[in-house]
C-alpha positions as CSV (number, residue, x, y, z in Angstrom):
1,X,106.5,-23.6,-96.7
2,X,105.3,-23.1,-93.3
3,X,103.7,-19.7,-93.5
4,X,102.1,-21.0,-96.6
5,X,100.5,-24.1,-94.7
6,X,99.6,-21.5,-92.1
7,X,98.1,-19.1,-94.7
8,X,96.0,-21.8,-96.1
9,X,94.7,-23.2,-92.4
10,X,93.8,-19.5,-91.5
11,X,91.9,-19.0,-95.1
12,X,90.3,-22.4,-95.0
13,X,89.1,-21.4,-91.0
14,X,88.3,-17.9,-92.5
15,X,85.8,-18.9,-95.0
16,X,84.1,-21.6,-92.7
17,X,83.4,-19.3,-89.9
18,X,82.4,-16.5,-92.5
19,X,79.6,-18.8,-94.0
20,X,78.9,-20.2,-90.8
21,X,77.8,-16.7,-89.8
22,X,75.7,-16.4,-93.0
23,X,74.0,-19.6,-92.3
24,X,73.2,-18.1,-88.5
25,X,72.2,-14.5,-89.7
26,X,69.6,-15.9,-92.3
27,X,68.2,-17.8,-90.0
28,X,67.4,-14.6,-88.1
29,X,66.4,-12.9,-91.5
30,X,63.9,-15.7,-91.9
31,X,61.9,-15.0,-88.9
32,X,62.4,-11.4,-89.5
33,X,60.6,-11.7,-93.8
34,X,58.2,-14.1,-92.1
35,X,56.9,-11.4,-89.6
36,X,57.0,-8.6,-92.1
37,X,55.2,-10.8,-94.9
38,X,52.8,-12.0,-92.2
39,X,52.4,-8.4,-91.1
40,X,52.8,-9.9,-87.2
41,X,52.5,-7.2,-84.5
42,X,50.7,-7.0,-81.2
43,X,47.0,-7.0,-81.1
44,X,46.0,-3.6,-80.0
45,X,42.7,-4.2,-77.4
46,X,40.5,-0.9,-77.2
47,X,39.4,-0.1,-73.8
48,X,35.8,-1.1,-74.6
49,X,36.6,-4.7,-76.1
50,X,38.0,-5.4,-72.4
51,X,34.9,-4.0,-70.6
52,X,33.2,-6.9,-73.0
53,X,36.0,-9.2,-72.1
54,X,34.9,-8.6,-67.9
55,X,31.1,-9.9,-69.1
56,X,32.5,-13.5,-69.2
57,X,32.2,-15.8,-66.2
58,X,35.3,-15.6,-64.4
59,X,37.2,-19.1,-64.1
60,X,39.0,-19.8,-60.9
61,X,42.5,-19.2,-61.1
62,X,45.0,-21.4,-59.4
63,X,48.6,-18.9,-59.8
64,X,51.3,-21.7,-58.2
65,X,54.3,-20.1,-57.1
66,X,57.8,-22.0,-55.9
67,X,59.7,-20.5,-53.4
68,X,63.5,-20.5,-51.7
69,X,64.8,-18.0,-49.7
70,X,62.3,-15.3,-50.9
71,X,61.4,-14.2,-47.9
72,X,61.8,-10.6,-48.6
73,X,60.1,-10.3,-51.9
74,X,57.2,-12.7,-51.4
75,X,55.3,-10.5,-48.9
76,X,55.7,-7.2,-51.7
77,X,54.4,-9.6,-54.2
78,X,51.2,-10.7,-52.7
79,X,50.1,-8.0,-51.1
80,X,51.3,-5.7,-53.7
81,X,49.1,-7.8,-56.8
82,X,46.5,-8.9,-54.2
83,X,45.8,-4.3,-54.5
84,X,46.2,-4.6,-58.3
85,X,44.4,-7.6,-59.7
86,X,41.3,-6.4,-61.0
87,X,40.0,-10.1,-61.0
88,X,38.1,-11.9,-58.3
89,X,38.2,-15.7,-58.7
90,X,41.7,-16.8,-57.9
91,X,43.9,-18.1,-55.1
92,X,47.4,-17.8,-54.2
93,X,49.4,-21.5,-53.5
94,X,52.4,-20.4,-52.2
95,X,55.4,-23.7,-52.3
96,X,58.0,-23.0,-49.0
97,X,60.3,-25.7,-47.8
98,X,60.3,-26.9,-44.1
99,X,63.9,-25.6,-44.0
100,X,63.6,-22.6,-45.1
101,X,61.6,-20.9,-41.9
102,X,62.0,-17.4,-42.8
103,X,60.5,-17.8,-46.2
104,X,57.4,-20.3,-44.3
105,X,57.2,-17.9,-41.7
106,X,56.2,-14.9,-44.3
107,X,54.1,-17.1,-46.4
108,X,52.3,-18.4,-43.2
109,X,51.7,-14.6,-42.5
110,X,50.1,-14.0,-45.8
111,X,47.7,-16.6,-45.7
112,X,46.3,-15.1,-41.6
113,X,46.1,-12.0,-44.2
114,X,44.4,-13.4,-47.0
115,X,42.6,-16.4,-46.1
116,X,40.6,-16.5,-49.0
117,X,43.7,-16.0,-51.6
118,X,46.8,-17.3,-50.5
119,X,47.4,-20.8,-49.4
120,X,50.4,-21.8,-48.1
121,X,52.1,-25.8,-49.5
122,X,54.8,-26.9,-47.8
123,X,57.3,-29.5,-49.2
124,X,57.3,-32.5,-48.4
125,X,61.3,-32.6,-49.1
126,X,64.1,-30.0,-47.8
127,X,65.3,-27.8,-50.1
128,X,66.1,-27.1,-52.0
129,X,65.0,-29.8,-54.3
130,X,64.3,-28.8,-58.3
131,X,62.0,-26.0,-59.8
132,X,60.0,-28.9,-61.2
133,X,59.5,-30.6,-58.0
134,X,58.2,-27.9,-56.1
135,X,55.3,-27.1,-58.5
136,X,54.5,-30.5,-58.4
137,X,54.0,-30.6,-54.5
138,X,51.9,-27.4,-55.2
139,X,49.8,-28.9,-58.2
140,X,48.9,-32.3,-56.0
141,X,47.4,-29.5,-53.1
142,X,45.7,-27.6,-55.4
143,X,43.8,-31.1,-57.2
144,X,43.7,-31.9,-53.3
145,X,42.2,-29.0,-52.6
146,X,39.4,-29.7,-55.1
147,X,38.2,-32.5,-53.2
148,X,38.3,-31.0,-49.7
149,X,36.4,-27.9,-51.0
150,X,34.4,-29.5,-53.7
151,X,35.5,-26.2,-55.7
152,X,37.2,-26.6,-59.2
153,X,40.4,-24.8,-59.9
154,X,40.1,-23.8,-64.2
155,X,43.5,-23.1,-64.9
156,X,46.6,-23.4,-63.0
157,X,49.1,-20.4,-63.5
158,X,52.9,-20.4,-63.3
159,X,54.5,-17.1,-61.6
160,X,57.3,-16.6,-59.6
161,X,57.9,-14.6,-56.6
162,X,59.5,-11.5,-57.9
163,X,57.0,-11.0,-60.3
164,X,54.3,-7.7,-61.0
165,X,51.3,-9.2,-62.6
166,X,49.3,-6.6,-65.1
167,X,45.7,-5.9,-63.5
168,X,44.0,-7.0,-66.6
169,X,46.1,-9.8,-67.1
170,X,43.7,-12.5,-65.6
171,X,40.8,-11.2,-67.8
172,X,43.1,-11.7,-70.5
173,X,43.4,-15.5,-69.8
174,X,40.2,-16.1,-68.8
175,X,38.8,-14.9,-72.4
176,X,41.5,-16.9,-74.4
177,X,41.0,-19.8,-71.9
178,X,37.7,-20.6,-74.2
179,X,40.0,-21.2,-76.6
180,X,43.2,-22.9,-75.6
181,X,44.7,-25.1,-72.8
182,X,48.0,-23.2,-72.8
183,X,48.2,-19.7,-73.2
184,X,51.6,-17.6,-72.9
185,X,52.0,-14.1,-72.2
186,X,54.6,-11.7,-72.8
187,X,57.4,-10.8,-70.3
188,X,59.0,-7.4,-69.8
189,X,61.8,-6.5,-67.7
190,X,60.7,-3.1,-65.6
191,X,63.2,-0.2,-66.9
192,X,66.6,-0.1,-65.7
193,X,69.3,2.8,-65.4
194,X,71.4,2.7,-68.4
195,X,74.6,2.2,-66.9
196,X,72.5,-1.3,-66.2
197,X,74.2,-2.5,-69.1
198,X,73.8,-6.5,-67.7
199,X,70.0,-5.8,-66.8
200,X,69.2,-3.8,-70.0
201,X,70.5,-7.0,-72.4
202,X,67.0,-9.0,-70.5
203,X,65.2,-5.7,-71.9
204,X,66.2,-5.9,-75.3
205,X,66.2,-9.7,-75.4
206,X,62.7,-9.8,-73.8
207,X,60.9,-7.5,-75.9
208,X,62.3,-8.6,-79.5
209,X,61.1,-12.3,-78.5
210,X,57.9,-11.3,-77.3
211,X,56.8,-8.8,-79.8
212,X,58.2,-11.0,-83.0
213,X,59.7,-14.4,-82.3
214,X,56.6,-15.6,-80.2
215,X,54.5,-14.3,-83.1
216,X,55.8,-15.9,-85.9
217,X,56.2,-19.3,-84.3
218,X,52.2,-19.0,-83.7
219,X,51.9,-18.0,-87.1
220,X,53.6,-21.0,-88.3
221,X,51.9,-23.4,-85.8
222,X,54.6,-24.3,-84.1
223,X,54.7,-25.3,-80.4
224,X,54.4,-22.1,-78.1
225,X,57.1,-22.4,-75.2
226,X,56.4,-21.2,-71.5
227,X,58.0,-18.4,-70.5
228,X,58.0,-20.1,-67.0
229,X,55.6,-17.2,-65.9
230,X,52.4,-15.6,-67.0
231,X,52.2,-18.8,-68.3
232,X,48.7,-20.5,-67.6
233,X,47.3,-24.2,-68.4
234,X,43.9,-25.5,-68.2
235,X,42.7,-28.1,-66.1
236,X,42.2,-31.0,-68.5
237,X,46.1,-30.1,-70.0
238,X,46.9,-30.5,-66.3
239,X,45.6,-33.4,-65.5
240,X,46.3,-35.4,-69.1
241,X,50.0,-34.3,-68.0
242,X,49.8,-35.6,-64.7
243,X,48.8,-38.7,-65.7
244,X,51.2,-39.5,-68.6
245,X,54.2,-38.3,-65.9
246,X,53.0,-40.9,-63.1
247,X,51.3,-37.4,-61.0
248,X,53.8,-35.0,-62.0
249,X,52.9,-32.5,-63.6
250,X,56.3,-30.8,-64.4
251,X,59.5,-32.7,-65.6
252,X,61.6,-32.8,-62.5
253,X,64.9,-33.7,-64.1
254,X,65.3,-30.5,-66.2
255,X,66.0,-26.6,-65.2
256,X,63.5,-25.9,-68.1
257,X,61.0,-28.0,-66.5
258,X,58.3,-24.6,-68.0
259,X,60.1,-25.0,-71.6
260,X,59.5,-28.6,-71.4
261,X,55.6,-27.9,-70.4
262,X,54.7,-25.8,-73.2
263,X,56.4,-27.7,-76.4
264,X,54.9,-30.8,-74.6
265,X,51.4,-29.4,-75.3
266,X,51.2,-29.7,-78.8
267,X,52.3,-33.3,-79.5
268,X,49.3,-33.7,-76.7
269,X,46.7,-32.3,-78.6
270,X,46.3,-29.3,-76.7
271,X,46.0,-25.7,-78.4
272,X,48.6,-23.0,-77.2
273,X,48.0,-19.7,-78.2
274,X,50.6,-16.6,-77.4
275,X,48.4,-13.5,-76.1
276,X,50.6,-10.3,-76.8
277,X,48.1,-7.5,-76.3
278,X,48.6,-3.6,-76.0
279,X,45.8,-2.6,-73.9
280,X,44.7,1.3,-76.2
281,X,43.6,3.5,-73.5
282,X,40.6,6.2,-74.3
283,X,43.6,8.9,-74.8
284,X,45.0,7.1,-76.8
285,X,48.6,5.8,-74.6
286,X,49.1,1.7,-75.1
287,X,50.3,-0.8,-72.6
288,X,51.3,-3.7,-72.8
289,X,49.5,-6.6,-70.6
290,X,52.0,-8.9,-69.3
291,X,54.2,-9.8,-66.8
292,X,56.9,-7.8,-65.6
293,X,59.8,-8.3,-63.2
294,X,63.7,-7.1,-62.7
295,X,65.8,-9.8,-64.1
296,X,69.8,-10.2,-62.9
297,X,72.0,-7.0,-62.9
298,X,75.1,-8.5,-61.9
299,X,77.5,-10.5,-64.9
300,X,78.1,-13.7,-62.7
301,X,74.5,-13.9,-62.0
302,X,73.2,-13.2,-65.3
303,X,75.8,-16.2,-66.5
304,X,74.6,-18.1,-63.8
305,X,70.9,-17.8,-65.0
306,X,71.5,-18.0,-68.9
307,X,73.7,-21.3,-68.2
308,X,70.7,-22.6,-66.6
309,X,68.1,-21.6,-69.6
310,X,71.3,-23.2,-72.0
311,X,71.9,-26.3,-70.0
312,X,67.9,-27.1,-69.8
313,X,66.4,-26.1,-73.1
314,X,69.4,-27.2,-75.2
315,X,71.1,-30.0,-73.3
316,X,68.5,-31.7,-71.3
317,X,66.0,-31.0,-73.7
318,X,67.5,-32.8,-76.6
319,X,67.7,-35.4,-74.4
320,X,63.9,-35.1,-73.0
321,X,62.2,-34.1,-76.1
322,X,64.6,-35.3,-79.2
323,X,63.7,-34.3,-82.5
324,X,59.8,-34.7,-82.2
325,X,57.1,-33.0,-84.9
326,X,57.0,-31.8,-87.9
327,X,59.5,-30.0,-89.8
328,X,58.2,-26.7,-88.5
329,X,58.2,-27.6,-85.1
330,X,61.8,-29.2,-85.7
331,X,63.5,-26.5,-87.4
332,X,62.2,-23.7,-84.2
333,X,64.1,-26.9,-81.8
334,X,67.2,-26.5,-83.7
335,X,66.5,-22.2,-83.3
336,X,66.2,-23.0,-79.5
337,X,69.3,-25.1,-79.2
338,X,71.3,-22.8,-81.5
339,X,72.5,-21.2,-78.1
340,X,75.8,-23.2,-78.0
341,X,76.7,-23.2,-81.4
342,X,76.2,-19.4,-81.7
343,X,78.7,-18.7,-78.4
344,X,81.3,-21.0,-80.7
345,X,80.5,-18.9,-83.8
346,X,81.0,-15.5,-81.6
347,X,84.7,-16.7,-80.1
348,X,85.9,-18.2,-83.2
349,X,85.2,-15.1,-85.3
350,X,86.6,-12.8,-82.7
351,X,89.8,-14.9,-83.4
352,X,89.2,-14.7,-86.8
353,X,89.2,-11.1,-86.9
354,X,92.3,-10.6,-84.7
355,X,94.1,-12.9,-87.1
356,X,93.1,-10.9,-90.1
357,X,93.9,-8.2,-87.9
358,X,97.4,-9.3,-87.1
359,X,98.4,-10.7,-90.9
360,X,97.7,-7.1,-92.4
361,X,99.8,-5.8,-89.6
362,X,102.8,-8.4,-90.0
363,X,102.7,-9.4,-93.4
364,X,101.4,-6.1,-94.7
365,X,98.9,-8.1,-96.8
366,X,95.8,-10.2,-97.2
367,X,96.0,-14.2,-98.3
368,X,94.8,-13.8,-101.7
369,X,91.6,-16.0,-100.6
370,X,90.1,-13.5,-98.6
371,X,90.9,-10.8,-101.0
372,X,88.3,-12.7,-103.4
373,X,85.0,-11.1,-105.1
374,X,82.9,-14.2,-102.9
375,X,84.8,-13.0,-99.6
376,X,84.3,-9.7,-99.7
377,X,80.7,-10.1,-101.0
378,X,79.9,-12.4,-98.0
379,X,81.4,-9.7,-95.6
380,X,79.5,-7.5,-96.7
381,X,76.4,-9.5,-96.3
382,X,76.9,-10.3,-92.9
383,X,78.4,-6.8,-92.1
384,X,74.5,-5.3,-93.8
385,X,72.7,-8.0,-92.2
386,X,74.3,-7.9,-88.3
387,X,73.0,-3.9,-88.6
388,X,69.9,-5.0,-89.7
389,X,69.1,-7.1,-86.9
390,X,70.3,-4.5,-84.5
391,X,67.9,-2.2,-86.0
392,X,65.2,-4.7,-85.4
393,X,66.2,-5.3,-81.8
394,X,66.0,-1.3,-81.6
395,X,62.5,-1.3,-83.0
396,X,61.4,-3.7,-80.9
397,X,62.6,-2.0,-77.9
398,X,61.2,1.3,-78.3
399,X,57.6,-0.4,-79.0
400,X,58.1,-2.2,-75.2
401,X,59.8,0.9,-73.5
402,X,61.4,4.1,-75.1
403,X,64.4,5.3,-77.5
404,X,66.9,5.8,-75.0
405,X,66.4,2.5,-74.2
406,X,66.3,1.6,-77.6
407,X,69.8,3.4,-78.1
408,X,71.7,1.4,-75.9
409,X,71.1,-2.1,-78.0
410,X,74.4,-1.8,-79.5
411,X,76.5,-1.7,-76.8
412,X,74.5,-4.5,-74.5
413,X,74.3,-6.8,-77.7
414,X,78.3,-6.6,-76.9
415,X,77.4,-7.3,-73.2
416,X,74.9,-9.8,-74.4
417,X,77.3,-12.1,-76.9
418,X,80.1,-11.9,-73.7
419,X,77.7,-13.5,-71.1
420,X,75.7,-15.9,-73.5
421,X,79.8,-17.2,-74.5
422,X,80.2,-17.9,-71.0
423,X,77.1,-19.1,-69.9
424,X,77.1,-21.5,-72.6
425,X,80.8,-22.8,-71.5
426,X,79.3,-23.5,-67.7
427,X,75.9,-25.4,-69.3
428,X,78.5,-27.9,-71.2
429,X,80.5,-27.9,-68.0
430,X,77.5,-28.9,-66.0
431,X,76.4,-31.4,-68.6
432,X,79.4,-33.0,-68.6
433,X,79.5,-33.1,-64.2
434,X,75.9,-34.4,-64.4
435,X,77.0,-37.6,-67.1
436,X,79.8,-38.1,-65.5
437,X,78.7,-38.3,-61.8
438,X,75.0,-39.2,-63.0
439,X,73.2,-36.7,-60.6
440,X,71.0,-33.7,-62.1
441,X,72.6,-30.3,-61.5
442,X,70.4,-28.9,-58.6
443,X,68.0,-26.2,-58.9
444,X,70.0,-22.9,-59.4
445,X,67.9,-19.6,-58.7
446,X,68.9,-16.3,-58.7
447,X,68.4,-12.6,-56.4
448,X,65.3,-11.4,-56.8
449,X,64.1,-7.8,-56.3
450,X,60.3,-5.8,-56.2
451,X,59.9,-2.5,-57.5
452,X,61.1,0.5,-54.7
453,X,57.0,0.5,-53.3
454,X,55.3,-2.2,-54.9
455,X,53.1,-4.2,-52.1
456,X,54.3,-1.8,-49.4
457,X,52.3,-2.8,-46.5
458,X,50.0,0.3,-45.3
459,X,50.1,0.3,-41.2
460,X,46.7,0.2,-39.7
461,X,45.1,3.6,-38.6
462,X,46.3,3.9,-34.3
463,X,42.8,3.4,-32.4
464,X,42.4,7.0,-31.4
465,X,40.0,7.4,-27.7
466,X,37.2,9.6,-27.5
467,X,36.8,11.5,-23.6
């Protein structure tokens, strides 16, 4: 009677996770038929079109940037873009805290160096505080600086210190800034090796959201989320936002305070739009114009950042945002704060298989439930469907960087499942601490690194005396 009772438990599991899984996958199917029906792909920009796009009036630029402990890759960054932008009107504020000296010290430098595009904000708080907090010290001095200059800042644009910004990027934004308060655009991770199997999961991740997802919430006017970098707000959003948040300008008790920012927009009034544009050289060769920066390489710090992403978007923002919109802008919620569910879906039908696995190999046979016409066909579905989506993630990475990065999808979406499980386990740990104690988990950030010879700085030429 017992193994019977077991029998049915591990049948009745069986089934539930199997159509569980179905549920998830056609979720992903659905985004997938809407970007094929839709025909959704990257707007390809000739060459010419941006020369046209350089005849607007530029807009100042305000490109806010927190900071803690980036002391090494600050310096890179600035000077490094400063070379590359091929924009004029924009200035630098650079957020240190007044405890972190070595990072104030650098900044300090940079602004001797560029007077006229970096300006240095300093805390009024040690740190480190939150994410959220910072940009808000940095948004009050840049509406401060307004009035002490008389000069208005156009649109305020989130970066962060580790970041490579495309040259034509700002041209980009100031064109679409004529049409939309918030404007997103894509984010690439540079190439890694291929042993790289942590950092390569942020390339194929990256490049499927940015070239699809992002374009078929647009598509279905939806609410365009921030990226928390290249992402750039215009100065009305800003200051509507300040004023409904008592002059802040970011939530400060959330580690998503940038997804917060951009699904806030809509409800608001304000138009978001998602720029993905490949810039079509006169040869011919594409590129794509966003922003590109190494994410984590390391397991424990790719869990560390993922559980942050988990804990703010799908935690703290059901709390923040709830279930607002319509039921377009409620079902992509529910997409976003799948993250935990999924992790649960992923262990449960690992243990699912081993059982299956270990009833064959004990009892030599199969419950007669999952030996059914319905069973098998659902296996099957999920079995065809699973390889479809890993032939989309290819696809997508192959359009972003190249087919031997494309060829190692399958084995980082294994890499991918393992950290997302554990990440989401520490974000409900963290929940939990927070309701329990009542404090907000503090702002968690991660290594950063710059390309090998990006922003390099070029000694000045030794004063040579002529006899």
């Amino acid at each position: 009677m017992g193994a019977v009772g077991f029998d049915d438990l591990f049948s009745v599991l069986t089934f539930i996770v199997v159509v569980a899984t179905s549920l998830f996958i056609l979720d992903d199917l659905f985004i997938d038929s809407v970007a094929l029906i839709k025909r959704l792909r990257p707007l390809r920009l000739p060459i010419k079109s941006l020369q046209r796009m350089k005849g607007i009036p530029q807009k100042h630029i305000a490109i806010m940037i927190a900071n803690w402990k980036e002391a090494e890759v600050i310096g890179p960054m600035i000077r490094g873009n400063i070379r590359g932008i091929d924009y004029q009107n924009y200035t630098f504020f650079l957020g240190v805290y007044p405890n972190d000296t070595e990072t104030w010290q650098e900044a300090a430098r940079l602004e001797k160096m560029y007077p006229d595009k970096v300006v240095v904000v300093v805390n009024s708080e040690p740190g480190p505080t939150s994410k959220g907090q910072m940009l808000n010290e940095i948004a009050r001095k840049i509406m401060d600086s307004e009035k002490a200059s008389g000069k208005s800042m156009d649109l305020l644009l989130l970066q962060d210190s580790e970041d490579v910004v495309h040259p034509q990027a700002f041209t980009l934004l100031n064109y679409y800034s004529n049409q939309a308060d918030f404007i997103q655009i894509p984010v690439f991770s540079f190439d890694v090796p291929k042993t790289s199997l942590v950092g390569g999961v942020y390339i194929d991740e990256f490049s499927e959201s940015h070239t699809k997802d992002l374009l078929v919430r647009q598509a279905m006017g939806a609410a365009i989320p921030s990226a928390g970098v290249g992402t750039c707000i215009s100065r009305e959003f800003v200051k509507t936002m300040m004023a409904q948040q008592n002059g802040q300008l970011m939530k400060e008790d959330t580690l998503t305070e940038d997804y917060h920012l951009g699904i806030i927009a809509k409800p608001l009034g304000f138009k978001s739009h998602f720029a993905c544009v490949e810039l079509v050289h006169e040869n011919g060769e594409k590129e794509f114009i966003a922003t590109r920066e190494y994410f984590p390489n390391r397991f424990s710090a790719s869990v560390r950042q993922k559980s942050r992403w988990t804990l703010g978007i799908a935690y703290q923002g059901l709390a923040n945002i709830q279930w607002s919109g319509g039921w377009v802008d409620r079902y992509f919620l529910l997409r976003d704060r799948k993250g935990p569910a999924c992790s649960v879906l992923t262990v449960a039908s690992l243990l699912v298989l081993m059982g299956m696995i270990g009833t064959a190999a004990f009892q030599q046979d199969i419950p007669a439930v999952l030996r059914t016409d319905l069973f098998s066909a659902l296996l099957a579905f999920n079995a065809g469907a699973m390889l479809l989506r890993i032939i989309q993630r290819m696809h997508a990475v192959h359009r972003v960087n190249d087919f031997s990065q494309a060829s190692m999808v399958p084995v980082r979406w294994l890499v991918a499942n393992a950290v997302n499980v554990l990440a989401s386990l520490k974000a409900h740990r963290q929940y939990r601490e927070s309701q329990r104690t009542g404090k907000r988990p503090a702002w968690i950030k991660t290594e950063h690194q710059m390309p090998a010879h990006f922003g390099v700085e070029i000694p000045e030429p030794a004063e040579v005396s002529i006899k």
